[in-house]
ZATORDO-304620 format. One line per 8 residues: number of its first residue (from 1); their letters; for each residue x, y, z of C-alpha. Coordinates in steps of 0.05 Angstrom, whole numbers, plus 5000, padded with zeros to 4 digits. Layout:
NUM) a) X:Y:Z  ...
This chain:
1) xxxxxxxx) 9458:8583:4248  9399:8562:4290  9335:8559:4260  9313:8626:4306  9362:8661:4267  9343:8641:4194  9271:8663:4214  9300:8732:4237
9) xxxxxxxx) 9330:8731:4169  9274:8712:4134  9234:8767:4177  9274:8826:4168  9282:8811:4088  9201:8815:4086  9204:8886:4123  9250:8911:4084
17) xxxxxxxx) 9214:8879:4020  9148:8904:4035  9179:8978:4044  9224:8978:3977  9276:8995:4015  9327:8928:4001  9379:8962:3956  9419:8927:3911
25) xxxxxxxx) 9438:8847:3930  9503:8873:3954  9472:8929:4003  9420:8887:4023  9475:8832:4048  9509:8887:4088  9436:8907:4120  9426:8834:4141
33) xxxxxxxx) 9489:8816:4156  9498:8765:4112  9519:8747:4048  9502:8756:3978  9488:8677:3966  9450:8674:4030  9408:8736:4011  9389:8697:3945
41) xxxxxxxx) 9368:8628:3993  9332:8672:4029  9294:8707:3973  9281:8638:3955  9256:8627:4018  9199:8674:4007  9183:8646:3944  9169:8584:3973
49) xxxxxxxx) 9121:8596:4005  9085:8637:3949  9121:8703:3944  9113:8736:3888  9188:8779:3882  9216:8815:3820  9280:8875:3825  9264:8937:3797
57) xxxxxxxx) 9325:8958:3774  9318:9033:3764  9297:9038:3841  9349:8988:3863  9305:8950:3904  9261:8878:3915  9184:8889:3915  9125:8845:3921
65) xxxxxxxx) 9091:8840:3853  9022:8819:3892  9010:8835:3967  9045:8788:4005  9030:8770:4086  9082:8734:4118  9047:8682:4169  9107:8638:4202
């Protein structure tokens, strides 16, 4: 993986973050096309650099407890 790719990753996770539209970890690694561990580094990712993420588990999806601007 080059590091283009992990950005495009880490990109597309934020869209779909900022939306609540992720799904569940599985369906979320199918979106992305990757996998279920990768779709946790990634997450972790985020965090890193001061992303606030929680599940809401009766919407299925990843959402950003405090507004959150990616800047890469």
């Amino acid at each position: 993986m080059t590091f283009k790719d992990h950005l495009l990753q880490i990109r597309r996770l934020h869209a779909l973050i900022r939306t609540k539209a992720t799904g569940t970890p599985e369906s979320l690694a199918r979106k992305l096309d990757i996998s279920i561990a990768t779709v946790f580094r990634r997450i972790d990712d985020l965090r890193a650099l001061d992303a606030e993420i929680d599940y809401d588990r009766d919407r299925m999806t990843y959402y950003y407890m405090e507004p959150f601007d990616l800047e890469l």
